[in-house]
MILOMI-885267 format. One record per residue (C-alpha): residue number from 1; residue in three letters; x, y, z. Coordinates in Angstrom, 2 decimals, m for minus. Example, Ala and Ser with C-alpha at 12.3 -4.5 7.8 and 13.67 -1.06 7.14 Angstrom:
<rs>
(1; 'ala'; (12.30; m4.50; 7.80))
(2; 'ser'; (13.67; m1.06; 7.14))
</rs>
This chain:
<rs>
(1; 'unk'; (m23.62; m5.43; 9.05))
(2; 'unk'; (m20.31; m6.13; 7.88))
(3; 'unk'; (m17.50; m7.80; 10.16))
(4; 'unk'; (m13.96; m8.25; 8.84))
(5; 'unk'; (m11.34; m10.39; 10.79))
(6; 'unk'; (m8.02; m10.31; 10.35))
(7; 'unk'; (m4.92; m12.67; 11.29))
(8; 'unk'; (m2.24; m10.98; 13.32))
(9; 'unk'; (0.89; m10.80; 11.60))
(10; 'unk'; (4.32; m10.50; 13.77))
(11; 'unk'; (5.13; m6.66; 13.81))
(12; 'unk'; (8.50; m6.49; 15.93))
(13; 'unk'; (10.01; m8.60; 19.08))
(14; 'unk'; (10.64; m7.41; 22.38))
(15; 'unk'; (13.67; m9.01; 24.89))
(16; 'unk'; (11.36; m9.36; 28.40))
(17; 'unk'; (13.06; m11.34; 31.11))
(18; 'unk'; (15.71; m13.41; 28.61))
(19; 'unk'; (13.22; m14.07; 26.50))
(20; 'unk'; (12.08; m12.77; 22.90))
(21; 'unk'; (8.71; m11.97; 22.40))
(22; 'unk'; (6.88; m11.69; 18.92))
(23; 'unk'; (4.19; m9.22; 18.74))
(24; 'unk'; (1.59; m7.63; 16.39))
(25; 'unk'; (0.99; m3.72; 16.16))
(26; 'unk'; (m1.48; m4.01; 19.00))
(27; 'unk'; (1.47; m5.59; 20.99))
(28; 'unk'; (m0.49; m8.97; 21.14))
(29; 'unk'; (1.98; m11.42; 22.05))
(30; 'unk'; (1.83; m14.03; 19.36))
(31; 'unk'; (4.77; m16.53; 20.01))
(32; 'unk'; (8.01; m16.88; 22.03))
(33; 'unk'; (10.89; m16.92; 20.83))
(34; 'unk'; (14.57; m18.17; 21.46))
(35; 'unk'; (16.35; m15.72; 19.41))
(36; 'unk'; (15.79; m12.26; 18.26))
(37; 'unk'; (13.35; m12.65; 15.24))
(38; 'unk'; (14.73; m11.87; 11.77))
(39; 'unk'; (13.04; m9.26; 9.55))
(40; 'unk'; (11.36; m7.31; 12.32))
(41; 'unk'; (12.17; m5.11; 14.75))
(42; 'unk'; (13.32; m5.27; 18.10))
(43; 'unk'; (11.13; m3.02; 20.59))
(44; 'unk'; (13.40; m1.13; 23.15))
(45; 'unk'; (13.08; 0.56; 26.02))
(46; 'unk'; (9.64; m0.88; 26.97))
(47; 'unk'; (9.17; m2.31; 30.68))
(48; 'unk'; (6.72; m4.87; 29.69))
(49; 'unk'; (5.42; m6.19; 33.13))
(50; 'unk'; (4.68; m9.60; 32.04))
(51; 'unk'; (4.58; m11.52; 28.40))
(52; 'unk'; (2.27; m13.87; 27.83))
(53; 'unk'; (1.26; m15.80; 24.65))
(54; 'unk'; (m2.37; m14.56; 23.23))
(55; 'unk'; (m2.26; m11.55; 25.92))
(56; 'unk'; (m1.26; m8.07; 25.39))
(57; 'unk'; (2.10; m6.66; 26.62))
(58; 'unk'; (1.22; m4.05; 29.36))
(59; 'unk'; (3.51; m1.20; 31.00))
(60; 'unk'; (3.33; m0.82; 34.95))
(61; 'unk'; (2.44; 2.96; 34.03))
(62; 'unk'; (m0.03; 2.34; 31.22))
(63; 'unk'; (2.99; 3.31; 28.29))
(64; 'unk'; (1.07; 0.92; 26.64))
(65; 'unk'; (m1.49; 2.62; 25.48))
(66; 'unk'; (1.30; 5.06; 23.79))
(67; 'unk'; (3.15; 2.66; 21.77))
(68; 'unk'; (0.39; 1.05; 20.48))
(69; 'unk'; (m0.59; 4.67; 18.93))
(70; 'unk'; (2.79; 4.52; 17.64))
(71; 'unk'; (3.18; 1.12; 15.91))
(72; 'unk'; (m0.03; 1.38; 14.72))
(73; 'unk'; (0.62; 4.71; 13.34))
(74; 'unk'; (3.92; 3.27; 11.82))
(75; 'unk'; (2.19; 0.13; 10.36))
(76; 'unk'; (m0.61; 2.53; 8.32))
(77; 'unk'; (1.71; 5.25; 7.48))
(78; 'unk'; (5.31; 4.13; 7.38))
(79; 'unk'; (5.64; 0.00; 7.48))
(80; 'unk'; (8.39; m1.63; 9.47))
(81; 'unk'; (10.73; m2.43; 6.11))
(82; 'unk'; (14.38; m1.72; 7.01))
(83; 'unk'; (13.15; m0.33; 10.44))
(84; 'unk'; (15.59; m1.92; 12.93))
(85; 'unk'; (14.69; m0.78; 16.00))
(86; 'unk'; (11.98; 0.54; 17.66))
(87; 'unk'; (12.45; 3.03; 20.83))
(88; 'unk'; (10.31; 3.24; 23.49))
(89; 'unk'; (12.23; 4.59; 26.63))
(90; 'unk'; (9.75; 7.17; 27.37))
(91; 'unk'; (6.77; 7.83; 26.45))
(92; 'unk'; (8.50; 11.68; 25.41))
(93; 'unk'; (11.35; 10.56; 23.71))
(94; 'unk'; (9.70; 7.97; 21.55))
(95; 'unk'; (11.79; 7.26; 17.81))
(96; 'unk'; (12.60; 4.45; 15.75))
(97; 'unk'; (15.95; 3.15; 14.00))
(98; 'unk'; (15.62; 3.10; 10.27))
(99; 'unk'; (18.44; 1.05; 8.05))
(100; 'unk'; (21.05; 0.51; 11.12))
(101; 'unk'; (21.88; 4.50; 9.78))
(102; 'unk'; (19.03; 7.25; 10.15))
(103; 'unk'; (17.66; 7.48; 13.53))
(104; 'unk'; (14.36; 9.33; 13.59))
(105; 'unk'; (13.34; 11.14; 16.70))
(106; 'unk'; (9.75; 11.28; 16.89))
(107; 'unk'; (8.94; 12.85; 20.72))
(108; 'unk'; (5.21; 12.34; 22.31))
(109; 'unk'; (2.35; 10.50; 20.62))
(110; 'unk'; (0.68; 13.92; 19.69))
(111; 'unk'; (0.38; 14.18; 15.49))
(112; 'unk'; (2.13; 10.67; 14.84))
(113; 'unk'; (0.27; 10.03; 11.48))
(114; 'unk'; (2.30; 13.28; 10.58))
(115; 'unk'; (5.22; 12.11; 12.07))
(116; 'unk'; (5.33; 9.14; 9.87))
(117; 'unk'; (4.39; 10.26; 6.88))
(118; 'unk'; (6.69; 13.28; 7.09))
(119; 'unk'; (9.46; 10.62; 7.53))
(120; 'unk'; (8.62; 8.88; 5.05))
(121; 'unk'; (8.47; 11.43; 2.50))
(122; 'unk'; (12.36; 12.83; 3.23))
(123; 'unk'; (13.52; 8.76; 3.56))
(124; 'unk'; (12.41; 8.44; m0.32))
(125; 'unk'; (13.17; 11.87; m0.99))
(126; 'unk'; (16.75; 11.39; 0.27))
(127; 'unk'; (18.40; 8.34; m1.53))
(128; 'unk'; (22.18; 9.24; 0.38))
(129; 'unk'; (23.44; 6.22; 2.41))
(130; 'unk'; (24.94; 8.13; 5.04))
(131; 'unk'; (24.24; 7.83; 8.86))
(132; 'unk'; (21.65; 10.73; 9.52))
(133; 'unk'; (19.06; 11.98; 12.25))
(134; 'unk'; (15.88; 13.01; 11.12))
(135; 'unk'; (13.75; 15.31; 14.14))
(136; 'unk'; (9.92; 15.19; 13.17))
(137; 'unk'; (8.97; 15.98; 17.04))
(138; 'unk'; (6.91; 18.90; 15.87))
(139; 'unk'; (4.61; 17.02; 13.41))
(140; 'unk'; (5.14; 19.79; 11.31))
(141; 'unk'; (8.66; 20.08; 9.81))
(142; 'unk'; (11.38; 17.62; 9.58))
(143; 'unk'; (14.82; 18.44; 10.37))
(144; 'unk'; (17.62; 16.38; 8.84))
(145; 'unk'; (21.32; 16.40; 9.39))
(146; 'unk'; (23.81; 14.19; 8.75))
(147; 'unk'; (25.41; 12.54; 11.82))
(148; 'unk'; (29.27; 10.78; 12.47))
(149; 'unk'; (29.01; 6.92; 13.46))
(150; 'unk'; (29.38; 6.38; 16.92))
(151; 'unk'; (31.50; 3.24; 17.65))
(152; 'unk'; (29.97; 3.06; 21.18))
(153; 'unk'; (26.22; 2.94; 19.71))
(154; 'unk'; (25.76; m0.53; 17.16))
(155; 'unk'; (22.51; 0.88; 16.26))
(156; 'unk'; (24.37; 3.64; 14.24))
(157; 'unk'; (26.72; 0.98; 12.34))
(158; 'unk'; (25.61; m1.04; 9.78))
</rs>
């Protein structure tokens, strides 16, 4: 029997009650922070009920369990370089910020490993720096289209 252990590396941050929060893909809290963490990105949209150091963030409704699915999905298949924000508002309506310019809508947790990797594929497929949506809801197709900047959203500005 084999058994391999493995450090926890910071994934993203989330803002919970003024504070900032470093976690790993299992959203294991691994330090607290004073100011948004550079080089990862910020979870939003997730009602963490409490944050504590060496416990795991948990959602009053068990979202949980969903976003782990996705940043673990997004670690295997996509990695967080240039991701920006992560959204986690509902558990429906889940998506991610990529570059501060391409927001990709990714929907329920159902086919995320698709999801990802279909992303990926039309992010390196697609070298254009303009502001875009990409819609891989369906796990099965991915549906681009370029979008106007919207001064009232900073996550669409670089």
């Amino acid at each position: 029997m084999a058994i391999t252990v493995s450090e926890s590396a910071p994934f993203a941050y989330i803002n919970h009650q003024g504070g900032f929060y470093i976690v790993d893909e299992n959203l294991k809290v691994l330090e607290e922070a004073y100011e948004p963490a550079a080089g990862i990105p910020e979870i939003k949209g997730f009602a963490a009920e409490s944050a504590q150091v060496g416990s795991q963030l948990t959602g009053a409704d068990g979202s949980e369990q969903t976003l782990i699915k996705m940043t673990r999905s997004m670690k295997e298949n996509f990695g967080t370089e240039n991701v920006t924000a992560i959204n986690a508002g509902s558990i429906y309506e889940l998506g991610f910020v990529y570059d501060g310019r391409v927001t990709v809508l990714l929907g329920s947790a159902e086919r995320m490993n698709e999801k990802f990797k279909l992303t990926r594929y039309v992010i390196d497929e697609n070298p254009s720096k303009e502001h875009a949506q990409i819609d891989v809801s369906s796990g099965k197709k991915a549906y681009y289209r370029s979008v106007t900047v919207d001064e009232n959203n900073p996550e669409t500005q670089n």
